[in-house]
N, C-alpha and C positions, 0 to 999 in steps of 0.2 A: 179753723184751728189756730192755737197760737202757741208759740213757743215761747219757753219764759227758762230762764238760767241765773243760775244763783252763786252766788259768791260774798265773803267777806266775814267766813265761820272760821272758828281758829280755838285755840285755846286761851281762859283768859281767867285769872284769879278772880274768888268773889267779889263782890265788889264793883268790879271791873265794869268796862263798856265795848260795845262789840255794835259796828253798824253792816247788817245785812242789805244785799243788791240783788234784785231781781230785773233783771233785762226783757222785756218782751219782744216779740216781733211778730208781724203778722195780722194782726189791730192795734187798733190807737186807743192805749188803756185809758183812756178818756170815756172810751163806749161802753166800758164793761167795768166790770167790781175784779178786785184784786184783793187775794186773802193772804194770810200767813199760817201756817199751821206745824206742829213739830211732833216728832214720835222718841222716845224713849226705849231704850232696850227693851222687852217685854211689856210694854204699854201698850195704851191701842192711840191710834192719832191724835192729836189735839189741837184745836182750834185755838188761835193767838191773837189777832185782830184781821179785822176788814177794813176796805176803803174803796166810796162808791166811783164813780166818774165823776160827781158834783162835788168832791171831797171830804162829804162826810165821814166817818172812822165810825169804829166802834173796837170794844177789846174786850176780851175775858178778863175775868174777874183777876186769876193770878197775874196780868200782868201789867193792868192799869193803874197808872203813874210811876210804871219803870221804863215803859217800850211805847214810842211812838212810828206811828206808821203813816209814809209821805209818799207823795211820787214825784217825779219830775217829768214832770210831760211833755218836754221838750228833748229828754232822751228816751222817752215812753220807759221809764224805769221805775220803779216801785223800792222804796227801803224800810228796811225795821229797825232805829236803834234802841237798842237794848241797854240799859243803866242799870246802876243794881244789880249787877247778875249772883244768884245764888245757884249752887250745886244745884239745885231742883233745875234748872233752866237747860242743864243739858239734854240734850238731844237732837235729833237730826232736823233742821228746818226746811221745810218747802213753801215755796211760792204759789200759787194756783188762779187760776182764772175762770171765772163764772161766767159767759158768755150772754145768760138772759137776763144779769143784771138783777137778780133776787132783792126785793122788800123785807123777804123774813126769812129765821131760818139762815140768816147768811152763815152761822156756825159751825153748819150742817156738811160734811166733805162732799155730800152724794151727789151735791147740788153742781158743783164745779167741774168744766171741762176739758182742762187743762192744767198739767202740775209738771214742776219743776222736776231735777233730779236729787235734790238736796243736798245742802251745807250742812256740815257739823259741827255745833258747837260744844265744848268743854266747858266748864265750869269746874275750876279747883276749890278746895276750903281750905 
């Protein structure tokens, strides 16, 4: 199992940038894929990008070429910054971790075994 804790959600005018931390402990996210995902009042969860151990990425459509997603593996830590933020962007962000290391489907929440407790971001207009 792994633990992963989140920090660095806040309130922040359109526009705005806001860089997310996710801290792991317990593997060395090198071995496994690391996602981001966020839910919205009455939404159902959404998927925001991934990022394998070899450092591939990927990201949903709404948020590629605003949010990039990195880690540091020498604090086994995961980030999402976030540029461009619009209203739409608020919601609560989680971290999560996929332990078998998924090819496809990484989108998919069911697939991960491990999530954070989640940050909340604001977004004003």
């Amino acid at each position: 199992q792994v633990r992963l804790v989140e920090s660095g959600g806040g309130l922040v005018q359109a526009g705005g940038s806001l860089r997310l931390s996710c801290a792991a402990s317990g593997r060395a996210i090198t071995s496994i894929t690391m996602g981001w995902f966020r839910q919205a009042p009455g939404k159902e969860r959404e998927f925001v990008a991934a990022i394998w151990g070899s450092g591939a990425t990927y990201y949903w459509a709404s948020v590629k070429g605003r949010f990039t997603i990195s880690t540091d593996n020498a604090k086994n830590t995961m980030y999402l910054q976030m540029n461009s933020l619009k209203p739409e962007d608020t919601a609560l962000y989680y971290c999560a971790a996929d332990l078998a290391s998924r090819r496809y489907n990484i989108h998919m929440a069911e697939g991960y075994d491990s999530w954070g407790q989640g940050t909340q971001v604001t977004v004003s207009s």
